[in-house]
C-alpha positions as CSV (number, residue, x, y, z in Angstrom):
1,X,-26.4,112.9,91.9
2,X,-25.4,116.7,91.0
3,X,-22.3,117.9,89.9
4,X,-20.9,120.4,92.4
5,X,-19.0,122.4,89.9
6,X,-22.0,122.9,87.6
7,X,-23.9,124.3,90.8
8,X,-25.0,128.1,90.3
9,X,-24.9,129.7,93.3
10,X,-28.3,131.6,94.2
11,X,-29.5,133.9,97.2
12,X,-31.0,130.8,99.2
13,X,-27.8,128.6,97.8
14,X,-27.2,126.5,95.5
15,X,-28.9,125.5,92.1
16,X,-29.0,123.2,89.6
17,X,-29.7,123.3,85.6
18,X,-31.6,120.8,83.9
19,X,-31.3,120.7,80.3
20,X,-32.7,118.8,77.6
21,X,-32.3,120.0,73.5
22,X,-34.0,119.6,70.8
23,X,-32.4,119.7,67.3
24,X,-34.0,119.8,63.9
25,X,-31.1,118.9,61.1
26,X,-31.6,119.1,57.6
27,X,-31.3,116.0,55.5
28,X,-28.8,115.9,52.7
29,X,-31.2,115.1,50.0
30,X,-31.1,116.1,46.5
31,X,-35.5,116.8,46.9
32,X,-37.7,117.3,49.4
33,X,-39.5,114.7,52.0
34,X,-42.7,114.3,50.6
35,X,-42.1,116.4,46.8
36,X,-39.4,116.5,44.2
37,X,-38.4,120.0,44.5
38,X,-35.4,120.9,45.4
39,X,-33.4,121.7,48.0
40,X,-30.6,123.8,46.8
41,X,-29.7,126.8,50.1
42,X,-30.1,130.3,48.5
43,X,-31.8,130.0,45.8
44,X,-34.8,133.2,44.6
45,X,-37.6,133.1,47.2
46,X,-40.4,130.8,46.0
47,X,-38.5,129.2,43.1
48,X,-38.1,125.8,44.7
49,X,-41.5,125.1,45.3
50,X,-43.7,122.2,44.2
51,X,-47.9,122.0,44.3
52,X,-47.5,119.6,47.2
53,X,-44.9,121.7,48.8
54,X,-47.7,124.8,48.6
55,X,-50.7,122.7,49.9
56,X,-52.7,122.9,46.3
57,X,-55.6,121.0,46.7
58,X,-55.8,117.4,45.6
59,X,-51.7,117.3,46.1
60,X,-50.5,114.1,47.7
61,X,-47.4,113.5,49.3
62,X,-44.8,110.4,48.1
63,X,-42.1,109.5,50.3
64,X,-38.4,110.2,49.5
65,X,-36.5,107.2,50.3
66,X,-33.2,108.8,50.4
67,X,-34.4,110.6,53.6
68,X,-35.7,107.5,55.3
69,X,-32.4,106.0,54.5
70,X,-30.9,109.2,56.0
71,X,-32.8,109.0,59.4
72,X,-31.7,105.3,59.6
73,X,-28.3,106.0,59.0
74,X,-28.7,108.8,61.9
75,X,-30.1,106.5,64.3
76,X,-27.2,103.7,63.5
77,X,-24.6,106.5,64.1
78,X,-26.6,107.2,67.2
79,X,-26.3,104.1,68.6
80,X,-30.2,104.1,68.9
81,X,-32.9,102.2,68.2
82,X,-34.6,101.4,64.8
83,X,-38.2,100.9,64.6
84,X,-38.9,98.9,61.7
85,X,-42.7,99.9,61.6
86,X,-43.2,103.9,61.8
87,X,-46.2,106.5,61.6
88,X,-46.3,109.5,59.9
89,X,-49.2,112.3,61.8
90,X,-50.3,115.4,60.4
91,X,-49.5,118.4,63.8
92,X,-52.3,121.3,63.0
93,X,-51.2,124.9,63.9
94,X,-52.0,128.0,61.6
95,X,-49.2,129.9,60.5
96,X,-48.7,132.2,57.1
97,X,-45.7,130.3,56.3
98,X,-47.2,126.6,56.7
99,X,-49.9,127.1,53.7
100,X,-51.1,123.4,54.9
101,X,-52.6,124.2,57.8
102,X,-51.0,121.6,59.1
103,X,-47.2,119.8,59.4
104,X,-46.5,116.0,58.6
105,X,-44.7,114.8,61.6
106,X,-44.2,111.4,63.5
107,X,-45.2,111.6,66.9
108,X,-45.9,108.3,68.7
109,X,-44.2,106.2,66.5
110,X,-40.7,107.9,65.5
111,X,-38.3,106.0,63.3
112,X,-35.5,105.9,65.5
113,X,-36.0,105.2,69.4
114,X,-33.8,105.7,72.2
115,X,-30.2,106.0,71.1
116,X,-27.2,107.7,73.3
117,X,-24.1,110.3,72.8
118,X,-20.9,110.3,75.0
119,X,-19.6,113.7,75.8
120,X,-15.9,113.9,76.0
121,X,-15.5,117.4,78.8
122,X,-12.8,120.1,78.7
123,X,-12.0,118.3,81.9
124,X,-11.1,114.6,80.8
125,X,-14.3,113.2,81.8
126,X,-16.7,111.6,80.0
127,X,-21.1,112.3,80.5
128,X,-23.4,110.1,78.6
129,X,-26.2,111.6,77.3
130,X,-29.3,109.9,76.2
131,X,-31.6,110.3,72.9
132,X,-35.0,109.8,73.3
133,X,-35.9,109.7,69.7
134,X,-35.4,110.5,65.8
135,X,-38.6,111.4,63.9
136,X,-38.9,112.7,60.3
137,X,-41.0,115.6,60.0
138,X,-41.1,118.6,57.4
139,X,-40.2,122.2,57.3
140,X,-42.2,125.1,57.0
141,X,-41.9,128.0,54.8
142,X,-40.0,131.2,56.0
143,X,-41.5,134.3,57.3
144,X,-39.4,137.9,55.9
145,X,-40.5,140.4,58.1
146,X,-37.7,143.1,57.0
147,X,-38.2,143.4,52.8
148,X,-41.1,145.9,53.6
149,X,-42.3,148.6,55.9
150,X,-45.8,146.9,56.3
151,X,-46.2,143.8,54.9
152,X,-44.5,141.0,55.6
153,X,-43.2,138.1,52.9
154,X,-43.5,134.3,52.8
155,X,-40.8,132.3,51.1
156,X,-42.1,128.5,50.2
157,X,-38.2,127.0,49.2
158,X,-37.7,125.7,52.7
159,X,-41.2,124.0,53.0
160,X,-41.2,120.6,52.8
161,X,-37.7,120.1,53.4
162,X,-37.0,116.7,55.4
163,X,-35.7,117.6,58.7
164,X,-34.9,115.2,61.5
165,X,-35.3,116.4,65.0
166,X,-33.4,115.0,67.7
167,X,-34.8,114.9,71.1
168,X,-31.8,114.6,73.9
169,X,-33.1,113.5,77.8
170,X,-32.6,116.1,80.3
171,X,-29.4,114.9,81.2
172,X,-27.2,117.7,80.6
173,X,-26.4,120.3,83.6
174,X,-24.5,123.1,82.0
175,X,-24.1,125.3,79.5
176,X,-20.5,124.0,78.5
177,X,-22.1,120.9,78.6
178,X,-25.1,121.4,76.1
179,X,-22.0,123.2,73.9
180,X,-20.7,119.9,74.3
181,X,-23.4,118.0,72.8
182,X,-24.3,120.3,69.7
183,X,-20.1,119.5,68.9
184,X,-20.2,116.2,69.1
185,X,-24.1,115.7,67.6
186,X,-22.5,118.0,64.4
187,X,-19.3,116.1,64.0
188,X,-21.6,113.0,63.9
189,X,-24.3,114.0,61.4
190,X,-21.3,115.3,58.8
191,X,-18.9,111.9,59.5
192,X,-22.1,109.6,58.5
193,X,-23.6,112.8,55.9
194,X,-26.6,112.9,56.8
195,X,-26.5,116.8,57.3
196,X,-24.4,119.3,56.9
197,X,-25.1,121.2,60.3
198,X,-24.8,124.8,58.8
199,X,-25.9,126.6,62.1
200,X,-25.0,129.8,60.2
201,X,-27.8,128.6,56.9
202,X,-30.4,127.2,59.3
203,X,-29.9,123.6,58.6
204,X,-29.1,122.6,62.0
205,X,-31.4,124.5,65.1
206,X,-31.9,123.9,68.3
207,X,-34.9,124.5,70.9
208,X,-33.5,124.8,74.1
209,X,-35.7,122.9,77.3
210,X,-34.3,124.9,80.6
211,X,-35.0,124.2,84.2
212,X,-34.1,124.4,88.0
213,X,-34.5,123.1,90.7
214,X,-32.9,122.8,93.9
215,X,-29.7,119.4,93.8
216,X,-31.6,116.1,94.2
217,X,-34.8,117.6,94.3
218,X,-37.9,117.6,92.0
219,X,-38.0,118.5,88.5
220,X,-38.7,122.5,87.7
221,X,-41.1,123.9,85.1
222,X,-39.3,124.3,82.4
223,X,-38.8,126.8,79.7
224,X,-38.5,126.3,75.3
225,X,-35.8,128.6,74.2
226,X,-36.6,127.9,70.2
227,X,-34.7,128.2,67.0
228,X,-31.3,128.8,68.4
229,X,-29.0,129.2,65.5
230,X,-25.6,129.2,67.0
231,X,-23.5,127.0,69.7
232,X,-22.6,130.4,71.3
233,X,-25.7,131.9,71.4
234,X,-27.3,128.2,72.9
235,X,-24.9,129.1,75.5
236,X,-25.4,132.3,76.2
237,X,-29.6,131.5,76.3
238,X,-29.2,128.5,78.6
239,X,-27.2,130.8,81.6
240,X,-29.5,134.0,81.2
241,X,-32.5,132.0,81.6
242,X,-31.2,129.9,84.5
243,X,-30.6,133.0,86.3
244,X,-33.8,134.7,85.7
245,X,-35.7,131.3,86.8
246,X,-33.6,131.4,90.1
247,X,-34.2,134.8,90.7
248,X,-37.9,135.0,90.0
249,X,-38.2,131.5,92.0
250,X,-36.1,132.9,95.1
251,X,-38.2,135.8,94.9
252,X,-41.4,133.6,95.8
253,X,-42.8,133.8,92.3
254,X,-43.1,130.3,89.8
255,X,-42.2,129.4,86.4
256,X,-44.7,129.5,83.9
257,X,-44.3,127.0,81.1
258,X,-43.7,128.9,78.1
259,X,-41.9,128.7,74.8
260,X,-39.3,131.9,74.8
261,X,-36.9,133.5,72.2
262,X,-33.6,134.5,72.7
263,X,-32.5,137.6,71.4
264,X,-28.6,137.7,71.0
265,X,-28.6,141.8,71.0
266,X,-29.5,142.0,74.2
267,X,-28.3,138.8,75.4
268,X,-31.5,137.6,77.4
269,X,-34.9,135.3,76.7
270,X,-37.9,136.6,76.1
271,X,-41.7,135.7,76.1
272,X,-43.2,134.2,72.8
273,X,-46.0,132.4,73.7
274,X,-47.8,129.8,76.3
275,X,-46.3,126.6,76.0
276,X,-48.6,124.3,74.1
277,X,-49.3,120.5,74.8
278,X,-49.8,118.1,72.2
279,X,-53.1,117.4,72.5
280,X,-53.4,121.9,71.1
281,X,-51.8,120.1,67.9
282,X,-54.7,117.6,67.6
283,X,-52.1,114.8,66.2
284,X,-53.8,111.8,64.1
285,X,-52.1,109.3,61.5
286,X,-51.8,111.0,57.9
287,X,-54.7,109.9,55.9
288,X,-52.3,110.2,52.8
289,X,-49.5,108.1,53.9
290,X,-49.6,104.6,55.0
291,X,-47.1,103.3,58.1
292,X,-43.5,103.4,56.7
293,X,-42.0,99.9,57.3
294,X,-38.6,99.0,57.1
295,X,-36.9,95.7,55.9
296,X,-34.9,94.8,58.4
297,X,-32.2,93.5,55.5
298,X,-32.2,96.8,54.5
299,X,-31.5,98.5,57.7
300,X,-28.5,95.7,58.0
301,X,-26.9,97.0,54.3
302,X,-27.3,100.9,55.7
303,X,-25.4,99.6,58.4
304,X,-22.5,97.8,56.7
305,X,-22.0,100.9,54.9
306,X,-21.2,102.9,57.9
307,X,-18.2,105.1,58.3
308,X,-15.8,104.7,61.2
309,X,-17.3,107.4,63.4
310,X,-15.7,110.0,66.2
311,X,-15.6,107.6,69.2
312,X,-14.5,104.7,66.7
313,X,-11.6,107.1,65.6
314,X,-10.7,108.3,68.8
315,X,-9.7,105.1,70.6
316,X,-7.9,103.8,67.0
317,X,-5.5,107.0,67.2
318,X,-4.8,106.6,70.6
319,X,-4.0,103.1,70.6
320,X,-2.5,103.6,66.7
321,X,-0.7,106.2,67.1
322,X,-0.2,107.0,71.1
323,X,-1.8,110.0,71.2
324,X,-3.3,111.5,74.4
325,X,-7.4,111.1,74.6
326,X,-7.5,114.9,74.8
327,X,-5.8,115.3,71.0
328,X,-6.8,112.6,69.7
329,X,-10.1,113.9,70.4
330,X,-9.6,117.2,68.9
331,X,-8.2,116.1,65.8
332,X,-11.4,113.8,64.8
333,X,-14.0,115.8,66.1
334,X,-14.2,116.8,62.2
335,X,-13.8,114.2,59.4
336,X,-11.5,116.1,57.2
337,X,-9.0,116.9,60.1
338,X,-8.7,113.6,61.0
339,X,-7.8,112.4,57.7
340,X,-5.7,115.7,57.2
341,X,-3.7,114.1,60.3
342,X,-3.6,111.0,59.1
343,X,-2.0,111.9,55.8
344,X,0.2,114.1,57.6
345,X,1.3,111.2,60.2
346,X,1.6,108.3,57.7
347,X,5.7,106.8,57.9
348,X,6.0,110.2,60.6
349,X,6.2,111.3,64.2
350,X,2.6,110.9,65.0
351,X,3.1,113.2,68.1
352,X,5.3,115.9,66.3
353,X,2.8,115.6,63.3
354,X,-0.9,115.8,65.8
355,X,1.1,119.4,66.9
356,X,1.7,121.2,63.8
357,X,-1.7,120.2,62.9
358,X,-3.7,121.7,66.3
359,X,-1.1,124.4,66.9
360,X,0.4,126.3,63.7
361,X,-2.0,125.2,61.0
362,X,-5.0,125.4,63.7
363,X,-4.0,129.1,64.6
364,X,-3.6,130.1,61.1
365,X,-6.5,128.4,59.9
366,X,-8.6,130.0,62.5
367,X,-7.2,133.9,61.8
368,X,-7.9,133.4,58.3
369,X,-11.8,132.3,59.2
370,X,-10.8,129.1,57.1
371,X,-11.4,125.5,57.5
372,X,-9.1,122.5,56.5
373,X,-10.6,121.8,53.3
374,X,-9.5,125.4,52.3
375,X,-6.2,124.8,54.1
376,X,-3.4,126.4,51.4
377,X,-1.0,124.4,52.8
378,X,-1.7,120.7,51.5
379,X,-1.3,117.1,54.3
380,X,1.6,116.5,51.8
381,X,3.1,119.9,52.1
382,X,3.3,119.9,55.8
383,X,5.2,116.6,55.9
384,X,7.8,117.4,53.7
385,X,8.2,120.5,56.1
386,X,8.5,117.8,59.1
387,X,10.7,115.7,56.9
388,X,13.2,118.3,56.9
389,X,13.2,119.0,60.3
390,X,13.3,115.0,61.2
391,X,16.4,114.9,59.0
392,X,17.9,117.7,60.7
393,X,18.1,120.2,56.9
394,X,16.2,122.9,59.3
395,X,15.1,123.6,63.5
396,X,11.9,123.7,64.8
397,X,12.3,127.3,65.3
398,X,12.8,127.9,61.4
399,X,10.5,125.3,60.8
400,X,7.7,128.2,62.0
401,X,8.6,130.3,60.0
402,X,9.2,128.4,56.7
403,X,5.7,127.5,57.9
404,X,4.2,130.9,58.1
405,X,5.7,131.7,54.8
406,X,4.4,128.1,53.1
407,X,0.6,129.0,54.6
408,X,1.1,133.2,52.5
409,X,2.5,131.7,49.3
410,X,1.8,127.9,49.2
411,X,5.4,127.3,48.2
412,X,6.5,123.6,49.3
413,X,9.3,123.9,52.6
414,X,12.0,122.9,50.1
415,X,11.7,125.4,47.8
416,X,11.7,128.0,51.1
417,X,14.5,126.4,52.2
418,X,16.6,126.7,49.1
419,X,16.0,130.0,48.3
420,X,16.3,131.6,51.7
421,X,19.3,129.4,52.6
422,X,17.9,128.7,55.5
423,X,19.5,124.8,55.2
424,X,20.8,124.4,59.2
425,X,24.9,124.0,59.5
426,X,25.4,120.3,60.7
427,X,29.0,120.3,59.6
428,X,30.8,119.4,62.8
429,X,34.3,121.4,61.2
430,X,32.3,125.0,60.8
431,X,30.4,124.2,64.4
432,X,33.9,123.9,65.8
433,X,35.3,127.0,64.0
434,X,32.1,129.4,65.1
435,X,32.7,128.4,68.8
436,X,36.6,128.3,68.9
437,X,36.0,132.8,67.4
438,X,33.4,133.1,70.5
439,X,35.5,131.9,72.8
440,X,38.8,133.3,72.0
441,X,36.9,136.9,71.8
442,X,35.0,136.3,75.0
443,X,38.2,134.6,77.2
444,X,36.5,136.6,80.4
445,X,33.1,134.9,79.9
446,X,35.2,131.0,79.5
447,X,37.0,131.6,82.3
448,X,33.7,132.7,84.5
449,X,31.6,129.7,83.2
450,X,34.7,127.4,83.7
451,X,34.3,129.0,87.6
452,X,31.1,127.9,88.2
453,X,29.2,130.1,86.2
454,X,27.1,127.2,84.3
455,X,24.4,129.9,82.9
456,X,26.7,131.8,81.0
457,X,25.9,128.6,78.6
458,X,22.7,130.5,77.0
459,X,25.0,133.3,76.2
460,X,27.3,131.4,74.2
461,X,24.7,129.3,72.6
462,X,23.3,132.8,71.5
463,X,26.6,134.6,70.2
464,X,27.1,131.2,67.8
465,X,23.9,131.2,66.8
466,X,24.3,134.7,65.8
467,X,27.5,134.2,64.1
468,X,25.9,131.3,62.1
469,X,23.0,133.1,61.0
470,X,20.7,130.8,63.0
471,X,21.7,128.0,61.3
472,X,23.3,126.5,63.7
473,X,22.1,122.7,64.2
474,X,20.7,123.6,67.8
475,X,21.5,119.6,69.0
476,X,24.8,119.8,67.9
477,X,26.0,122.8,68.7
478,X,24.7,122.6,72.4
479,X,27.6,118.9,72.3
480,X,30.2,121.1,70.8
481,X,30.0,123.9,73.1
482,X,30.0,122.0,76.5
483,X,32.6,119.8,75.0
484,X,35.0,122.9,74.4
485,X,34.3,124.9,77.4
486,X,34.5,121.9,79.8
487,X,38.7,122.5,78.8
């Protein structure tokens, strides 16, 4: 059934997206899939290359177990299928960068089978989106088309490199959605470390599969958006392209199937090339490399040694520490801010605690262009600053600002505190004494409020305040005040 509000409106009504994506992540490995170079991001062009990684003749490739193990591990996290007997197939294409000829790939027989991901929407509710399949393939060399005026350059570090590329089903019918999905499939991949999902350093891409059609009716042609680099930019791709297919289908043209580039300049999809089939690729089984199969003991030990994972998380901090599905959500959709929390939280207001980590520290974090790992203000720093404000030594209100100063220096709250004598005044005697001088200077103002005049309470709270510096225990002097002026 469609989703009315992911609906885009055309000329001859309404429309609806099908999307499917495709993701290639790098594997954390130390080598290569099928060589023992290495895999190091950045290093000089062409330094990280082995004689199987450039296709010398005679060169055979040997599997890198750490890789398997990293594709099972992927597949466990994915809820998915394992396939304990795999086939590794040689796709031919000619391109400068794949000196091969030719790409080692699984095709009919993946690794890992049908798996599935559950979206948690801006909205509360909850999509489930199917995988169809992990397969281990390799990487190809780059292409530098911008290091000279005529020529262009091949760099060979990145061939060879184990990638995994996860195929989703068309389930997804938005753009916010398919934003969705890329979150979630990152925060996955880095909980279990299986890849890093760099967007920025190419180790996590996405091809994009767009189509239309009119609600309930049958599937479009669809377009490949390939090597999509950002979650932004996936975005952006997925609603220019919708909107071109609608128009050029409401205008009584078709859709060609085609594989299309987006370029973010101009924020729109262009032509690359025809879309190929896979019979253009001429798979067959690698001659070199016998069917990979799996014991399924050691599949069980991978499995044992899996982290507690997002969703896992999730439900344990809202049932743990009764936080709403919405924050709980955003504080484990990374590892580190989860345990950041947690630290934070332990012998604490979970709720005051789950704040000051999404609000202050988020905000400053995010100016800064830093993440939590680089956070100058440590989980044990920020609970000594809600330790004093539990304990009533300073208010929430100075508490930002001790805050603000803790994040520029890295100074514990205490030491702010101290110097700045910024400790609140909870001594009931010098409370009294502040209110008594407001009053008797402001007689006009008691005998208004006294009249009826019940907001005239904000301006006294204000005029103590200001004669205490601030200081003022807000609780407590908000008792006093009401006490007194009641007569």
């Amino acid at each position: 059934m469609s989703d009315e509000k992911n609906l885009i409106e055309g000329r001859t009504g309404k429309w609806e997206i099908i999307l499917g994506l495709e993701v290639h992540a790098q594997v954390i490995s130390e080598s290569k899939l099928f060589s023992g170079a290495s895999t190091t991001f950045g290093a000089e062009p062409n330094s990280q290359v082995s004689l199987v990684d450039a296709a010398f003749p005679g060169m055979l490739p040997v599997i890198n177990k750490v890789c398997v193990e990293q594709a099972v591990r992927t597949g466990l996290g994915l809820k998915a299928e394992i396939n304990l007997k795999s086939v590794f197939d040689r796709k031919n294409y000619f391109y400068a960068d794949l000196p091969a000829g030719y790409q080692i790939s699984q095709y009919t027989q993946p690794i890992v089978g049908k798996g599935v991901i559950t979206l948690d929407l801006a909205d509360g509710v909850k999509r489930h989106v199917g995988i169809t399949r992990l397969h281990l393939e390799q990487d190809a060399g780059k292409s530098l088309h911008d290091q000279h005026p005529t020529k262009s350059y091949i760099d060979l570090n990145r061939s060879g490199i184990a990638l995994m590329e996860i195929v989703s089903e068309p389930d997804m019918r938005s753009s916010e959605e398919a934003a969705a999905y890329l979150k979630k499939l990152r925060s996955i991949l880095r909980y279990l470390g299986t890849c890093d999902g760099n967007m920025e350093e190419g180790s996590m891409r996405c091809d994009v599969n767009v189509s239309v059609r009119k609600p309930g009716g049958e599937l479009g042609t669809r377009c490949e958006i390939k090597n999509v680099n950002s979650i932004r930019y996936v975005q952006q791709a997925i609603e220019y392209e919708a909107r071109r297919q609608i128009e050029i289908i409401e205008d009584g043209g078709s859709i060609k199937q085609e594989t299309r580039l987006y370029d973010p300049n101009k924020g729109e999809t262009r032509s690359m090339r025809s879309k190929e089939h896979a019979h253009d690729y001429r798979y067959f089984p690698d001659p070199d490399l016998l069917p990979l199969v799996l014991d399924p003991k050691w599949v069980s030990e991978i499995k044992a040694t899996l982290p507690e994972l997002p969703d896992e998380k999730r439900a344990r901090f809202t049932k743990e520490y009764g936080l709403s599905d919405y924050d709980a959500s955003v504080l484990v959709s990374e590892k580190e801010t989860g345990a950041f929390f947690e630290s934070v939280a332990k012998g604490r207001d979970a709720k005051l605690a789950a704040n000051w980590v999404m609000g202050d520290l988020a905000a400053l974090l995010n100016k800064g262009g830093k993440g939590i790992a680089d956070s100058p203000v440590s989980s044990e720093s920020l609970g000594g600053l809600i330790d004093l404000i539990a304990d009533n030594t300073i208010s929430g209100r100075t508490a930002k600002d001790v805050f603000a100063e803790m994040f520029e220096s890295g100074k514990p709250a205490k030491q702010i505190v101290e110097d700045k004598g910024l400790r609140q005044v909870t001594d009931t005697g010098a409370i009294d004494a502040a209110i008594d001088d407001i009053m008797a200077k402001n007689a006009d103002k008691v005998a208004e409020y006294r009249g009826g005049k019940d907001k005239l309470l904000g301006f006294f709270v204000g005029q103590v305040m200001k004669a205490t510096g601030g200081k003022a225990n807000p609780a407590l002097l908000n008792e006093r005040l009401k006490a007194k002026l009641a007569g």
